[in-house]
C-alpha positions in Angstrom: -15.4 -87.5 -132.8 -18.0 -86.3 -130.2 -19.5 -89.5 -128.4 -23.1 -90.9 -130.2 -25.9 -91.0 -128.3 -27.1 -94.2 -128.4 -30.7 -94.9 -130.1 -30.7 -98.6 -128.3 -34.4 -98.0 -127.4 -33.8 -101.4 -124.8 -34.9 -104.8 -124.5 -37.6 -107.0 -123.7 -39.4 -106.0 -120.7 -38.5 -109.9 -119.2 -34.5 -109.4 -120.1 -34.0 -107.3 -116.9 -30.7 -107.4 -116.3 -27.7 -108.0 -118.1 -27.1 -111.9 -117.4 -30.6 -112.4 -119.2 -29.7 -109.9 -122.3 -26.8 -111.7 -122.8 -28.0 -115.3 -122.5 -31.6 -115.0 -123.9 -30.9 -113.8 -127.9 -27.7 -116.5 -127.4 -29.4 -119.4 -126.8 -32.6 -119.3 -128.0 -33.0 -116.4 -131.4 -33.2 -118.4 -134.4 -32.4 -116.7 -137.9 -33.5 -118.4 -141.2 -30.9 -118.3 -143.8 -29.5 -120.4 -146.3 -25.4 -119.7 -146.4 -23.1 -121.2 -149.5 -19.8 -122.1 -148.5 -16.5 -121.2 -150.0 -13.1 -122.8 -148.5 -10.7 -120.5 -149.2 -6.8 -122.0 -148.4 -4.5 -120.4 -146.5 -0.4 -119.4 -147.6 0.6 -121.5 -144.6 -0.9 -124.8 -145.8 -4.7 -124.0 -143.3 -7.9 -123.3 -144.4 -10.8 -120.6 -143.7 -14.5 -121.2 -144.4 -16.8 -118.7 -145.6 -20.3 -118.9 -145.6 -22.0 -116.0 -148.2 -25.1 -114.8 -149.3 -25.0 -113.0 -152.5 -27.2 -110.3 -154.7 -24.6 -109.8 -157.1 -23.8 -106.5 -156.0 -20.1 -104.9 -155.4 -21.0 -103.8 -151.8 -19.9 -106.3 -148.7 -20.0 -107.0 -145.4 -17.7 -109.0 -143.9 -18.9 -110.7 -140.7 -16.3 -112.0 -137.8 -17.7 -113.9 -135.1 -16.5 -114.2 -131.3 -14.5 -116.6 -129.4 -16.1 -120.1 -129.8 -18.6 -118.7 -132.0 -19.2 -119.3 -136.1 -20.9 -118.2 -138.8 -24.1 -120.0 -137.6 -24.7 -118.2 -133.9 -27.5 -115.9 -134.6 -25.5 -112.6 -134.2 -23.2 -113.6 -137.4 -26.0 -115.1 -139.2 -28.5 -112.0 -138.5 -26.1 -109.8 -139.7 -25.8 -111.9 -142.9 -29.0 -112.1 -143.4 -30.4 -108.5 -142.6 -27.7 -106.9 -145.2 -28.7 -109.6 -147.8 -32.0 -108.5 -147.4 -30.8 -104.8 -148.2 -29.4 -105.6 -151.3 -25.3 -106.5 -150.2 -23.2 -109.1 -150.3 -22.2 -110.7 -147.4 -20.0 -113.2 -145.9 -19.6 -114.3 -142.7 -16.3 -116.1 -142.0 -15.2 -118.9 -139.2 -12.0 -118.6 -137.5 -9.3 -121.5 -138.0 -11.2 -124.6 -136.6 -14.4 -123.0 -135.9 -16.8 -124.0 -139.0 -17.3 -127.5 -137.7 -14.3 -129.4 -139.4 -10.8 -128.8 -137.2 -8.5 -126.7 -138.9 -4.8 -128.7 -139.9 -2.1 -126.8 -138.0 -1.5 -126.6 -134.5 -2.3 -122.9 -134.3 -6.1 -121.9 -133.5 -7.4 -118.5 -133.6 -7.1 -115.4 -130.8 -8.2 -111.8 -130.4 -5.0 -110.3 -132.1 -5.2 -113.4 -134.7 -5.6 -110.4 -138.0 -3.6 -112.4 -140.5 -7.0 -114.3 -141.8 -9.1 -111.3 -141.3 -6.7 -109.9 -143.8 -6.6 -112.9 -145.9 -10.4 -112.8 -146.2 -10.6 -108.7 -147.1 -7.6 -109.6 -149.8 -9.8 -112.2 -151.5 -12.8 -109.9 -151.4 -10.8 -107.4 -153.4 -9.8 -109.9 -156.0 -13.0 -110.7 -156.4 -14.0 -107.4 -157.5 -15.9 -105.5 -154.4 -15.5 -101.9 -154.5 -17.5 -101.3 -151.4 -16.4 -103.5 -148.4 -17.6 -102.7 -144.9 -16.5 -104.9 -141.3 -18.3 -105.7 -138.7 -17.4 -107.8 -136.1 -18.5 -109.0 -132.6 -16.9 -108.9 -129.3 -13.9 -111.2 -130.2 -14.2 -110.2 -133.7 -14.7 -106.7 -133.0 -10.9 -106.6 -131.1 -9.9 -108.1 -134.7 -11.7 -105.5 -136.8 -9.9 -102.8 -134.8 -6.8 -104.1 -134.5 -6.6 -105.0 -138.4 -7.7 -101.5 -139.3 -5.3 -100.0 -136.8 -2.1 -102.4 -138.0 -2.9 -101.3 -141.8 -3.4 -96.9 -140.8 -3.1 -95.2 -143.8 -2.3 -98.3 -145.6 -6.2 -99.6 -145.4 -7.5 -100.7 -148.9 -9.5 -98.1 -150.5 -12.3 -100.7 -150.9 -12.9 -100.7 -147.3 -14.9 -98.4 -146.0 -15.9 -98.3 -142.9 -16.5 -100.9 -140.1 -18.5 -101.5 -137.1 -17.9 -103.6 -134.1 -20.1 -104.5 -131.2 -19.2 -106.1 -127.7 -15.6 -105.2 -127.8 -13.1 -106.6 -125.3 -10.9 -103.5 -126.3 -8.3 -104.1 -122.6 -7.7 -108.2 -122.8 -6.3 -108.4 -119.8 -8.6 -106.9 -117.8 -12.1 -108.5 -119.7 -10.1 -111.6 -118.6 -9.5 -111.0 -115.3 -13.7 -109.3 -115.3 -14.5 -112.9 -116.2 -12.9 -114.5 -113.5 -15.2 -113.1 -110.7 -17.4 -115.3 -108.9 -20.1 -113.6 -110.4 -19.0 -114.3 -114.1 -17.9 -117.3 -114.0 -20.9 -119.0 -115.7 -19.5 -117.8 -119.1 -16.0 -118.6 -118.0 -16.9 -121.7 -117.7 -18.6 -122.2 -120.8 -15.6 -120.9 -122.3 -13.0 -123.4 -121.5 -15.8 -126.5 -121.8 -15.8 -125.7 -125.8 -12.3 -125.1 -125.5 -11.1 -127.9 -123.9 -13.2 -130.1 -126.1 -11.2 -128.1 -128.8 -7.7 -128.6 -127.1 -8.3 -132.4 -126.6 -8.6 -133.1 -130.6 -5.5 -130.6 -131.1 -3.6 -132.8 -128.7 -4.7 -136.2 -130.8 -3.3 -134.8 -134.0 0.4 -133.2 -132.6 0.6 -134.8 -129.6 4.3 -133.7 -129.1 3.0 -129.9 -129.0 -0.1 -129.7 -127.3 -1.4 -132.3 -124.0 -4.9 -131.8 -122.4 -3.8 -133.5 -119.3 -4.4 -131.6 -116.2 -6.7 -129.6 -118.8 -9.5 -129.6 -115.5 -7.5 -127.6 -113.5 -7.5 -124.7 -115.3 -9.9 -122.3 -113.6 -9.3 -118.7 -115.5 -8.7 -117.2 -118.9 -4.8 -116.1 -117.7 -4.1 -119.8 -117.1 -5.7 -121.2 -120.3 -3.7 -118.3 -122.4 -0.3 -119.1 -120.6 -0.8 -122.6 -121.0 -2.1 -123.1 -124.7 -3.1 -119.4 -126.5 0.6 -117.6 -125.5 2.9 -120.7 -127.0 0.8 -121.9 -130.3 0.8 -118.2 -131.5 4.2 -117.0 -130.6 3.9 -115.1 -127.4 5.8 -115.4 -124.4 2.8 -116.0 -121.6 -0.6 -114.2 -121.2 0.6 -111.0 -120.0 2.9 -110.7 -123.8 -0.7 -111.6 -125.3 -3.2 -109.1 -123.2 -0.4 -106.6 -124.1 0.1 -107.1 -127.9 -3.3 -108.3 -128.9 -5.2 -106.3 -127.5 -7.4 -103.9 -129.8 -7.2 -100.5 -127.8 -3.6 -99.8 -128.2 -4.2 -99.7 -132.1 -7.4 -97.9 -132.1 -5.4 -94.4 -132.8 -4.1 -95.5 -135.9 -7.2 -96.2 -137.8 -7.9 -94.0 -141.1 -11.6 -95.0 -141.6 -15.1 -94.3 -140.2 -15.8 -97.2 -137.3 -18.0 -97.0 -135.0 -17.8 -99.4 -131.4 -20.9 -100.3 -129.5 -20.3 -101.5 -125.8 -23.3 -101.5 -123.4 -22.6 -100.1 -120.3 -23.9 -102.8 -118.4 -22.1 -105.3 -120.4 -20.9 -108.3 -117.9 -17.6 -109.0 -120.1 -16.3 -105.2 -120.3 -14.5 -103.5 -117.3 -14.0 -99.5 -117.1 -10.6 -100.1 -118.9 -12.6 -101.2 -122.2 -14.7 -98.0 -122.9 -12.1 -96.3 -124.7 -13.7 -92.9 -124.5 -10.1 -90.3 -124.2 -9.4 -91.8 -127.8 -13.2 -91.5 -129.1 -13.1 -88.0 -127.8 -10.3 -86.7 -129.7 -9.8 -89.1 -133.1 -11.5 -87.6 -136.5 -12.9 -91.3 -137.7 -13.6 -93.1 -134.5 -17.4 -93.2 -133.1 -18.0 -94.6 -129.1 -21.6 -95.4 -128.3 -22.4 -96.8 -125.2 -25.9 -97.7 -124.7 -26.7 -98.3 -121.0 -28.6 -101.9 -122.1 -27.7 -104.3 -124.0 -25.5 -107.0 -122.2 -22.9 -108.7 -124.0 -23.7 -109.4 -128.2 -27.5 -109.1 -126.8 -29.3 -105.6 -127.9 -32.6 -107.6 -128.8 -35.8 -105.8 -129.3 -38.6 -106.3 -129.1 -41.4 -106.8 -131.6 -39.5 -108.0 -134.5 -37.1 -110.8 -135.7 -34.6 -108.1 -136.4 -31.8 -107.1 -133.4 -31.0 -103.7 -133.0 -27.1 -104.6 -133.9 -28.2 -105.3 -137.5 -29.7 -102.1 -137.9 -27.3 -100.3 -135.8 -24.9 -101.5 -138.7 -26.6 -101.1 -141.9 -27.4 -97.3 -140.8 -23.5 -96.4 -140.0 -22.4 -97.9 -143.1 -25.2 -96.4 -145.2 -25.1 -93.1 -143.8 -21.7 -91.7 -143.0 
C-alpha cells in the first residue's frame, strides 16, 4: 500500500522536542477508568491478567502494552477507555509478571513473546467476539506484527485488522539506538524496573536466575545475553534481535494493519521504518508522522491522544 499521510496535527506548543513528547503524556496524563479483571491461566501452569471494559457488544480491542509497562500506563488505559466510550469491548492485557503480582515460572515476557498474545485472541473467540481488532504499543506493537505475521493466512477470521504504534520493528538496532549517550535516560529506566524484576525472579529459582553483578550491566545487548536470551530459549542477544524481531515477519501478514512511528521518535533508528515492505504489501499501511516522540502523540485541547483516535478511525473505516 501507498504510504499514509499522516493527519498527526502535532503537539503541545511546550513539548518541543522529542525527549519532552515522549516523557510528558508518560509521566503525567491521567485517564479515568474503572477496569474488571479476569485471570485467565495459562497451558504451562502461568497466568495472564486482563483488565476489560465491556458494552456487551461482539466488537474488541485488544490492548498490548510495552516493555515494563501494564494495563494501567495511560497509553493502554486511554485506548481502553476511548473504544469503550464508542461502544466496544475492550481489554487490555499485562504481560507475564507485569499486572502487579509476579508471574510463577522463571520465564518473563519479550518482544517476540506471541504465545500469550495468542492465548488471549484464543479466549476472545471462545467467548463469542466476531469482530476483534489489535493494537499494541511499541513493545506490544513488535508482538502484534509478529503474531499476525507467524499466523499468514492462518489469522482467525475474527480478527480484523490491527494497529500498532511506536514499533521497534529492527531489535537490534533500537537497542543499540538506546545505548547512546544521548538515550540513555530511558535505558536507564529500563534496567532500574528490570532489575527490581530480576532480583524477585532470583528469590524464587535461585538455581536459574542470580542478580549479582546485576549493576554492571550498562546496555540492552548485555541485559538480553545475560537474562532475556537463556529464560526464553535463545542462544545470546544477537539469536533474539534476529528471531524476535517484528520486521522480518511483517511480509506475511493477511490483514489490514496499520504502524505509526514518528519520525523523530528517540527509540527508532532508520532500520525500523520499514518503508520497501509498506510500499509494495496489499494490507500493510506505514505512517510516519514527523512529531510524536516515542508512545507520545498528545494533543492538545482535549483529554483524548491522537493514538486513540488514530485507532478507532483505521479499524472503523477500512
Amino acid at each position: 500500500m501507498p504510504l499514509v499521510n499522516s493527519s498527526y496535527p502535532g503537539p503541545h506548543t511546550y513539548l518541543f522536542n522529542s525527549h519532552l513528547e515522549t516523557i510528558v503524556p508518560s509521566a503525567f496524563r491521567k485517564v479515568e477508568g474503572n477496569y474488571i479483571r479476569e485471570r485467565l491461566e495459562l497451558a504451562d501452569g502461568d497466568f495472564l491478567d486482563l483488565d476489560w471494559m465491556k458494552n456487551n457488544t461482539d466488537q474488541l480491542v485488544i490492548i498490548t502494552h510495552g516493555l515494563e509497562g501494564s494495563s494501567d500506563r495511560h497509553y493502554s488505559k486511554g485506548m481502553a477507555s476511548y473504544f469503550h466510550r464508542k461502544g466496544w469491548d475492550s481489554v487490555a492485557w499485562n504481560c507475564r509478571g507485569c499486572s502487579g503480582e509476579m508471574n510463577r515460572l522463571p520465564r518473563f515476557y519479550h518482544h517476540g513473546a506471541t504465545e500469550d498474545l495468542t492465548a488471549v485472541v484464543d479466549h476472545a473467540i471462545q467467548k463469542k467476539y466476531k469482530h476483534i481488532s489489535l493494537v499494541g504499543f511499541s513493545m506490544g506493537g513488535s508482538m502484534s506484527l509478529k503474531y499476525l505475521g507467524e499466523q499468514n493466512k492462518s489469522t482467525p477470521t475474527e480478527v480484523k485488522s490491527a494497529v500498532v504504534f511506536s514499533v521497534p520493528c529492527d531489535l537490534g538496532s533500537s537497542a543499540g539506538e538506546l545505548d547512546k549517550p544521548s538515550k540513555r535516560f530511558y535505558l536507564n529506566r529500563f534496567l532500574k524496573k528490570l532489575e527490581k524484576k530480576i532480583k524477585a525472579k532470583a528469590l524464587l529459582f535461585p538455581d536459574l536466575i542470580s542478580a549479582d553483578g546485576f549493576e554492571k550491566i550498562k546496555t540492552f545487548r548485555e541485559f538480553d545475553t545475560r537474562y532475556t536470551a537463556p529464560l526464553h530459549g535463545f542462544t545470546d542477544a544477537n539469536d533474539f534481535y534476529t528471531n524476535a524481531s517484528s520486521g522480518s515477519y511483517l511480509e506475511s501478514i493477511q490483514i489490514p494493519t496499520l504502524i505509526v512511528n514518528a519520525l523523530n521518535d528517540p527509540f527508532l533508528p532508520e532500520a525500523c521504518y520499514p518503508i520497501k515492505v509498506a510500499k509494495e504489501h496489499a494490507h500493510l499501511f506505514l505512517e510516519t508522522p514527523k512529531r510524536g516522540g516515542h508512545v507520545g502523540f498528545s494533543l492538545a485541547g482535549t483529554d483524548d491522544n491522537w493514538m486513540e483516535r488514530r485507532a478507532f478511525e483505521f479499524v472503523n473505516y477500512l
